[in-house]
N, C-alpha and C positions, 0 to 999 in steps of 0.2 A: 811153388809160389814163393816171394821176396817177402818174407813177414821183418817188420819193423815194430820196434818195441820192444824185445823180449825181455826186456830190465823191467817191464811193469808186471810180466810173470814173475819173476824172482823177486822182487822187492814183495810179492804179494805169498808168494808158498815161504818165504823168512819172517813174517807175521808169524808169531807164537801161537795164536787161537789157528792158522790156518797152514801149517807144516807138514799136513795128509794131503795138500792140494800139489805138491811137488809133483809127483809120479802122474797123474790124471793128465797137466797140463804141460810135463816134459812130451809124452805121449800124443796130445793133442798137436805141439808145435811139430814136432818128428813127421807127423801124417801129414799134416796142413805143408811142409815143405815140400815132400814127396808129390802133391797133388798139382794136378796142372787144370785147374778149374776156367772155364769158360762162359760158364753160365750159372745161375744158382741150383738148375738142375744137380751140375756137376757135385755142387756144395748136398744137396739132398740126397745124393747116390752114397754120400760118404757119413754125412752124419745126417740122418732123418727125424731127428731131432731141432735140429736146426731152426732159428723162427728170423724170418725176414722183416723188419722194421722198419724198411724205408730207406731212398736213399742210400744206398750197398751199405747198409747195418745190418750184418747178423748179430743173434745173441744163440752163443751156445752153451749145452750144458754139460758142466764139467763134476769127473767124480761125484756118480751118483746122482747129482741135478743138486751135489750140495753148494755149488760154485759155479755163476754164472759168467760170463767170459765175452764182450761186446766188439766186435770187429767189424772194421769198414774194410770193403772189399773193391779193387777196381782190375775188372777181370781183364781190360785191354791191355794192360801192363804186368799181371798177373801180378799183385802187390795184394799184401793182406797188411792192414795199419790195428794192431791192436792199440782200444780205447780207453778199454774199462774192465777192470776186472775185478768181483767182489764175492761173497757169500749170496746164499738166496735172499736172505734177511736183508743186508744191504740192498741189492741188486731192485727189492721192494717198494725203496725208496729212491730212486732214480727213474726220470724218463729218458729212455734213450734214443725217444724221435727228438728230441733235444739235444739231445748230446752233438758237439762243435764237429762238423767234417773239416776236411783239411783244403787252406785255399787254394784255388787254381787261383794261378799269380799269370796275368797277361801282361803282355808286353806294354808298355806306356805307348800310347799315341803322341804324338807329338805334333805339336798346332803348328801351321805357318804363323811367321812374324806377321805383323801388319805395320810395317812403321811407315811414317810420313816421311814422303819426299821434302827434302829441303828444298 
């Protein structure tokens, strides 16, 4: 899988309160690379743990289930988008059927003119 993002894992295991979370989710991205998921089965075969939220949101749990980790998944493109990544405490105060997916941008349509004949 094509993960994007991984500066929101490093920005998050370089938090002083959260520096234990380095190894957990170097580990997490390392598998999540290797996998070639297809469907959320695929996702449940590897981490059973795993909770589906809607909308290709997983939320999974990281070192110990002390760090929760929120990813949108879109398995036609085999792309994993991390969203969110925080402690359980944090993670307590977040919805993450809310949390912003990413737009699909369509092409503009474009109107015929309608101008008057002189």
């Amino acid at each position: 899988m094509k993960i994007i993002s991984r500066r929101k894992l490093r920005d998050f295991w370089t938090r002083k309160d959260c520096e234990d979370s380095k190894q957990p989710l170097l580990s997490w991205f390392k598998e999540v690379e290797k996998a070639e998921w297809k469907t959320p089965a695929d996702v449940k075969d590897l981490y059973g743990s795993a909770d589906f939220v809607g909308e290709g949101r997983i939320v999974f749990n990281v070192g110990g289930n002390k760090y929760r980790l929120v990813v949108w998944v879109k398995y036609s493109i085999k792309l994993v988008l991390i969203k969110w990544v925080g402690t359980h405490k944090e993670y307590d105060k977040i919805d993450v059927t809310k949390m912003g997916l990413p737009a699909v941008q369509k092409a503009p349509i474009k109107k015929a003119s309608r101008r008057k004949k002189k």
